[in-house]
Structures are given as C-alpha cells and as structure tokens.
LUMGUNU-900188 format. One line per 4 residues: for each residue x, z, y of C-alpha. Coordinates in steps of 0.02 Angstrom, whole numbers, plus 50000, padded with zeros to 5 digits. Each point is the difference from the previous one (the first is absolute). Example, Ala and Ser with C-alpha at 12.3 -4.5 7.8 and 13.67 -1.06 7.14 Angstrom:
! LUMGUNU-900188
50615/50390/49775  50069/49967/50172
***
This chain:
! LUMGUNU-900188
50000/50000/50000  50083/49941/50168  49993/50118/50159  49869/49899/50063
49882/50014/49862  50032/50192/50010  49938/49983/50163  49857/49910/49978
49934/50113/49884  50065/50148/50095  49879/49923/50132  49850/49973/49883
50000/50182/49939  50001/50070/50182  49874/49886/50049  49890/50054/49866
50025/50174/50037  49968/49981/50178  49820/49894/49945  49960/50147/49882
50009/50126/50142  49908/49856/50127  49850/50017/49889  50000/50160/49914
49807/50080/50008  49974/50138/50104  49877/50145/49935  49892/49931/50175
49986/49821/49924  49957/50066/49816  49867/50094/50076  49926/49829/50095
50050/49926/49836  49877/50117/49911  49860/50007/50129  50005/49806/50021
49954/49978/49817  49891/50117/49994  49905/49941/50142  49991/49819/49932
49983/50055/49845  49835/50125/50033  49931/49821/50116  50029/49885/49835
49898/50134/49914  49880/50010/50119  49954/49822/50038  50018/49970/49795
49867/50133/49950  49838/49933/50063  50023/49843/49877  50069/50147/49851
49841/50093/50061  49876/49858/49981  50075/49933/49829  50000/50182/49919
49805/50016/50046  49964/49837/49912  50082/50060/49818  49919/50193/50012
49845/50062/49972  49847/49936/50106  49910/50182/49998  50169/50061/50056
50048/49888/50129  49811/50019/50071  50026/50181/50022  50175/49975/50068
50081/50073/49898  50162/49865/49973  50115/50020/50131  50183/49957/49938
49992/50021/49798  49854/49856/49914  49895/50123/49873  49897/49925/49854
50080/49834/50008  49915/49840/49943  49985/49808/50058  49801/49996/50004
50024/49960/50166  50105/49838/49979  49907/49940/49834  49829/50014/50136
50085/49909/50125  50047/49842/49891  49825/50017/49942  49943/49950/50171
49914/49817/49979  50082/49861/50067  50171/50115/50048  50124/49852/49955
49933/49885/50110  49983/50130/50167  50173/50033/49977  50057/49822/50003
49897/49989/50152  50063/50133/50067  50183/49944/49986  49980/49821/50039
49908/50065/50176  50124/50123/50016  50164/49881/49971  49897/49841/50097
49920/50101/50145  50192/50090/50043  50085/49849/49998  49913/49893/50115
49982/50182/50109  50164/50000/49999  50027/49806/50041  49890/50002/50135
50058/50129/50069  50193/49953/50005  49940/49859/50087  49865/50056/50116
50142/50150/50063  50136/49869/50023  49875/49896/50127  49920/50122/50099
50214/50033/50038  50001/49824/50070  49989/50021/50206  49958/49794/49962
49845/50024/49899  49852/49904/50086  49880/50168/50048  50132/50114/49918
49879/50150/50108  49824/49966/49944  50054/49955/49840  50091/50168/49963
49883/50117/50085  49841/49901/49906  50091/50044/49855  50023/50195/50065
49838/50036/50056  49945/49987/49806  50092/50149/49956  49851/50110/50126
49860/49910/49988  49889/49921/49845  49823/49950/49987  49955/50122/49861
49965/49966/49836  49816/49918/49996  50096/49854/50117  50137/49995/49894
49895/49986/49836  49898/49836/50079  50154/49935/50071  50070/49998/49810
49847/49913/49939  49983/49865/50140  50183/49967/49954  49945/49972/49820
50129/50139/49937  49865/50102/49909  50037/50013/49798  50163/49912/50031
50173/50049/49976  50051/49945/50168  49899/50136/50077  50129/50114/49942
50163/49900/50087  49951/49929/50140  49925/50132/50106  50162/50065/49981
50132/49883/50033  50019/50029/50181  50036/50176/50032  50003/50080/50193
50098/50157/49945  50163/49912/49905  50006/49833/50126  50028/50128/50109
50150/50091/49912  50083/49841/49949  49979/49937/50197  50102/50158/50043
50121/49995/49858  50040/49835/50042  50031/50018/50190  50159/50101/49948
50067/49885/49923  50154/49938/50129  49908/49813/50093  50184/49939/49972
49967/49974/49844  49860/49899/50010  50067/49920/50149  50183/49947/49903
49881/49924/49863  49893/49877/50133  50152/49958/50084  50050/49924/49817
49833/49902/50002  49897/50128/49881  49827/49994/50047  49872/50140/49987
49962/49974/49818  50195/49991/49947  50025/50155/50111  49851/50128/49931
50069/49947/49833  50185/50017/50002  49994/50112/50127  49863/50118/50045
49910/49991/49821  50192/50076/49912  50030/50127/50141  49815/50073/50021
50001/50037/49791  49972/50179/50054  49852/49998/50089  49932/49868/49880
50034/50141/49853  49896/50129/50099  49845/49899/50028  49995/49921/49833
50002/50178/49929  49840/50051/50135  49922/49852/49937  50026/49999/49811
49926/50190/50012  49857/49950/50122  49945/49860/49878  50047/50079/49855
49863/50146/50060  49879/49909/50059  49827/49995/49938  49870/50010/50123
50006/49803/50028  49979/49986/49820  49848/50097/49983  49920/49939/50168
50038/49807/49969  50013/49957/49812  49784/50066/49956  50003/49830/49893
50186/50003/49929  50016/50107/49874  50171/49919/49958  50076/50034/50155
49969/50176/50029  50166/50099/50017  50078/50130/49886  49961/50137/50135
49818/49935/50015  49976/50020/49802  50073/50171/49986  49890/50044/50144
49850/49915/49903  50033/50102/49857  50041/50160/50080  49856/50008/50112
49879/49896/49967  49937/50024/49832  49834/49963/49934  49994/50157/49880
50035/50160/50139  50056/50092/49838  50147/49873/49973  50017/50004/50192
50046/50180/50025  50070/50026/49816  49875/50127/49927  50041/50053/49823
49842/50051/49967  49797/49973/50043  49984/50180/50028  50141/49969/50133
49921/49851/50073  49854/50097/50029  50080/50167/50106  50100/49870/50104
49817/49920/50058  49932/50198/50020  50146/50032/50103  50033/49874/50105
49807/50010/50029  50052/50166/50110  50018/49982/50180  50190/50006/50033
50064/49952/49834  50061/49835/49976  50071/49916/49853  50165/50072/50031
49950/50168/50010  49895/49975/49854  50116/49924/49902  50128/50148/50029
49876/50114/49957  49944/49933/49838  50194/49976/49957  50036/50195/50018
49862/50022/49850  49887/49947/49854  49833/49953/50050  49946/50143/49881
50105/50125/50088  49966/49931/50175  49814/50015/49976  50027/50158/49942
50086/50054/50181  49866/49915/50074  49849/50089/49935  50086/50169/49996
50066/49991/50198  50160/49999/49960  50098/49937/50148  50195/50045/49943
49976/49887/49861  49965/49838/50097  50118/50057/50152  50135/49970/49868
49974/49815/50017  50110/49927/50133  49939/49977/50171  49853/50095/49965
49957/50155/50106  49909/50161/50005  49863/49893/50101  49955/49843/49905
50027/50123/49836  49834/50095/50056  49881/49839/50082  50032/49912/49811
49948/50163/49923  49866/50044/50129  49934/49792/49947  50029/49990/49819
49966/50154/49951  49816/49994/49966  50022/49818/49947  50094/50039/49860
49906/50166/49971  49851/49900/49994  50043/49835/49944  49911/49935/50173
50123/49830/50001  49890/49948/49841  49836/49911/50014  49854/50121/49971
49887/49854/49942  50097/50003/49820  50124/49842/50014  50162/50005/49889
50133/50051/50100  50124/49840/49992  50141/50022/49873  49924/50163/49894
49876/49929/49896  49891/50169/50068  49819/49996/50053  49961/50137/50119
49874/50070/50022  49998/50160/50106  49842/50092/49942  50064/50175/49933
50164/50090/50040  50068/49905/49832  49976/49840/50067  50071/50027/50178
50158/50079/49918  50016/49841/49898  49978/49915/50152  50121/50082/50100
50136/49963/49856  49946/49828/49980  50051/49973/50193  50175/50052/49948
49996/49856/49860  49993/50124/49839  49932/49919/49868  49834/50067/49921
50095/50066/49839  50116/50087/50126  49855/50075/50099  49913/50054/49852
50176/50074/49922  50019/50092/50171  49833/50060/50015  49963/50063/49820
50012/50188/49985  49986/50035/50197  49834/50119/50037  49910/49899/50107
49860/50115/50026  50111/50141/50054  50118/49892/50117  49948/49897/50172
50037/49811/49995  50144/50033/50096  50082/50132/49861  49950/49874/49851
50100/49856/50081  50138/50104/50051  49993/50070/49789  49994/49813/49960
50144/49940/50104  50118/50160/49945  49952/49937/49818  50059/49817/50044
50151/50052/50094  50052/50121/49850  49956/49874/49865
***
C-alpha cells in the first residue's frame, strides 16, 4: 500500500466518523420520531376504521348489530348478508351499468373539463366574460327538480342511458379548479410553444393536458365517487327501464321498498311483526324506536313488561327513555290485556289459524295471546291448569305468558 493510498483511506475513515457524529439522533428527535408515527399512525387508523366498521357489521349477527352491540370485534359471524345481496334480481346487469356510467360519465367530465378550463384562460376567447360567468351562476341557482324532470323528458333522455352522462359532462365546480390550476402554469411556456407554430390543440395536448395531470387526478376521483353514488336520477328517470337501474337504486329497492313489510324490516317471527305494528302505532315511537325495543327482548317477554308496567325492562333498549317507556305502556297495556287490536266480530287473526271470539274471559285471553301470534296449541298449553275463575283477565294472561316464557 503506497503513502497515498494510506491517505486516502486515512481520509475515508475520518470522514465517516465525522458523518456518524453529523447525524447521530438526539433523544429530542427520537421523541418527534415517536410522536410523528404515532400521530400518523392513530390518523391511518382512524380514517381506515369506518370501512373495518361497516364490513364487520355485514358478517355479525343482524339482532346484534340492530341493538348495537358490534363496535370493533364481528360476533356471530355469517355471510347471509352477501348470499341476500347476490340474490337481488337483475344485480349483474346494475353493476355493469353502474361501471360503464361511472368509467364513461368521468371521462368525458374530465375531458370537458381540461378543455373548457384551458379556454376560459384565453384573454382571446370571443365573450370569454359571459361565457364564464353563465357557466358560474349554475353553481347558485337551479330550477328545481319538477323543471329539471320535464327538461329530461322534452330532451328525450327518459329510460335512456344517456340520462345518466350527459347531465354531467360539464361541471361548474372542477372547470373552475382546472381554470385556476392552469393559470400557474408559467405563460412562457405556452408562449415558447406558439412561437414554434403549435396551435391551441398541439399546445393543450403536449403541454397543458401533461402538466395539469394533478388536478385532472382530483376531479376524476370527485367524479368517479359522485357517479359511482348516484341514484336518485336512476330512480326518478328510468320508471320504464328496468335494465338500466343502478346498483345503488336496486339495493335501495330491496332494502326499502319491499312488498312483504316483514321481509322489509327483517322480522323473525309473526308474533314480532305484529308488536312492531302495536308499537309504532304509539304516538312518538317510530320504527326505529320500535325496532330497538323489540331487539332488547322476546315478544313473549316484552309483552310481559308491557302488561305488568314494567318500565326498566323496555328502558334497557337503546335510545329509549323513562318517557316513551310509560306512553307505550300507558297505550298497550289494555290492548294486550284485552286483546282490543283483534276484531271483536270473530275474524281469524292473519297468520294464527285462531278464531276469536271474545265472549267469556276464556276467549278474550285467547284473544289477547293470539295478538302476540301464539298458536292455538300454544294458547291452550299456556292456559291449561291456570284458575280462571279465581284470577282477573289480566292475572290469567300474565300466568299464560310466564308459562310461554318458561317453556
């Protein structure tokens, strides 16, 4: 080894040193070191978990994810949900409706408006002013949705596919963005490139088009989303086109607009069925608070509560206070006491198979049952053995019901 190559390295091995000691972590930066990632690490988490959320309610338990009872762990897993879903008629063909409007109606957004931002930047644009403040004004006012509807029709875009890309081409909010993106871009630019001979055309697309890619990304992500959501056009202007209803309108068919109110709000049982329409029947209790209550009980047990007053047992249903607890007693109490929600005239209560007929204490406690959807084998089980001389009405439904609930 010559001198000099003992001097190199002589050099190397300070300079490493030196670098070593230049960057050497202080106990200050491995506490921002710490605190960083767990900052972005607790924001990853957070803006990650409403999509965990959503997906572990779809595999649990329905009963259990009506009372609200999954939060972060799914409980009583299953894939009812999906199988239902796929069951859906015609679900193939509104998703490939959905994607082809979703794919078609955000690229020509997007097209139109690269191109619409570029000329309202062009000082040499005949009416550049009325042009781009016709196209502003949009963005506050509309004529409403009756307007809009006949506007659609005269156009002939009613039960057509068009109706879902066209409206939507030209878009106030993102010409606007890419109009301002592209205004900082440096004029030199543009300027270098006409003094070449490029015209317009040869200078949005080698020029303006390549450099405003970021802008273009952001918009193309608000509209894929926008049409991707979209259903209200679909269920307004496709009454005749079955074919061309969207995903989101068929999942909202099926969710909501079922003919069977059973299937609708996803009633196990008749007897179920039957407390939700009692309940809901109360002034101030809607479907949601009726559905919470009937998911905190049985419809034997919650009957039970009812007709014996007992207000701690339906506070325990969320969202459900002291207040409502006593008007649905105070209003169902009697009814199911008394079996008052059946016809007196002696029609068959729908579902039971029973005939009631409400002459003697017998009959109106078989009629109160009945209301519940027991079966007339299960009333007559229940009511076998109770002294119905000795006892009021009330007593020999509230013997019948602890029967039930026991057996």
């Amino acid at each position: 080894m010559t001198k000099q190559e003992k001097l190199d390295r002589k050099a190397e091995k300070k300079y490493e040193q030196t670098h070593q000691r230049q960057y050497k972590m202080s106990a200050g930066d491995w506490v921002f070191e710490i605190i960083n990632h767990a900052f972005f690490l607790i924001f990853t988490i957070l803006c990650i978990f409403p999509f965990y959320y959503i997906f572990i309610n779809t595999i649990s338990d329905n009963d259990l994810v009506r009372k609200g009872a999954i939060n972060f762990i799914p409980r009583g897993i299953h894939i009812q949900n999906y199988v239902s879903m796929f069951n859906v008629n015609d679900v193939g063909t509104a998703l490939m409706v959905t994607v082809g409007r979703t794919i078609l109606g955000t690229v020509l957004m997007v097209l139109a408006s690269a191109f619409v931002g570029y000329l309202v930047t062009k000082q040499e644009m005949w009416c550049k002013k009325i042009w781009y403040r016709c196209l502003v004004v949009t963005m506050y006012f509309n004529a409403g949705l009756i307007p809009w509807y006949l506007n659609m029709s005269m156009l002939g875009l009613t039960n057509s596919f068009w109706a879902y890309i066209i409206p939507g081409i030209v878009a106030p909010y993102n010409i606007i963005l890419v109009k301002t993106y592209i205004e900082s871009i440096p004029a030199e630019l543009e300027e270098s490139a006409k003094m070449d001979g490029a015209t317009y055309m040869t200078v949005f697309r080698k020029i303006i088009w390549p450099l405003s890619k970021p802008i273009l990304a952001t918009i193309a992500i608000f509209g894929a989303v926008g049409n991707w959501n979209s259903f209200t056009d679909s269920l307004i202007l496709m009454p005749d086109a079955p074919q061309l209803h969207l995903l989101q309108h068929k999942l909202y068919t099926y969710l909501n607009v079922r003919e069977d109110a059973m299937e609708l709000y996803g009633f196990a049982t008749a007897e179920e069925l039957r407390l939700f329409q009692q309940l809901i029947s109360v002034s101030g209790v809607g479907p949601k608070a009726a559905l919470s209550i009937l998911s905190a009980s049985t419809p034997a047990n919650l009957a039970l509560s009812i007709i014996t007053g007992d207000e701690k047992a339906l506070t325990c249903a969320q969202g459900i206070g002291k207040k409502i607890a006593q008007r649905v007693i105070l209003e169902l109490k009697d009814k199911l006491a008394k079996g008052q929600s059946i016809n007196a005239a002696g029609e068959t209560y729908a579902g039971t198979g029973v005939t009631v007929i409400p002459e003697n204490k017998l009959s109106e406690a078989t009629a109160a049952l009945a209301v519940l959807g027991y079966s007339q084998g299960e009333i007559n089980l229940a009511l076998k053995g109770v002294d119905l001389d000795g006892l009021s009405l009330e007593q020999v439904i509230k013997q019948a019901l602890k029967k039930m609930v026991k057996g």
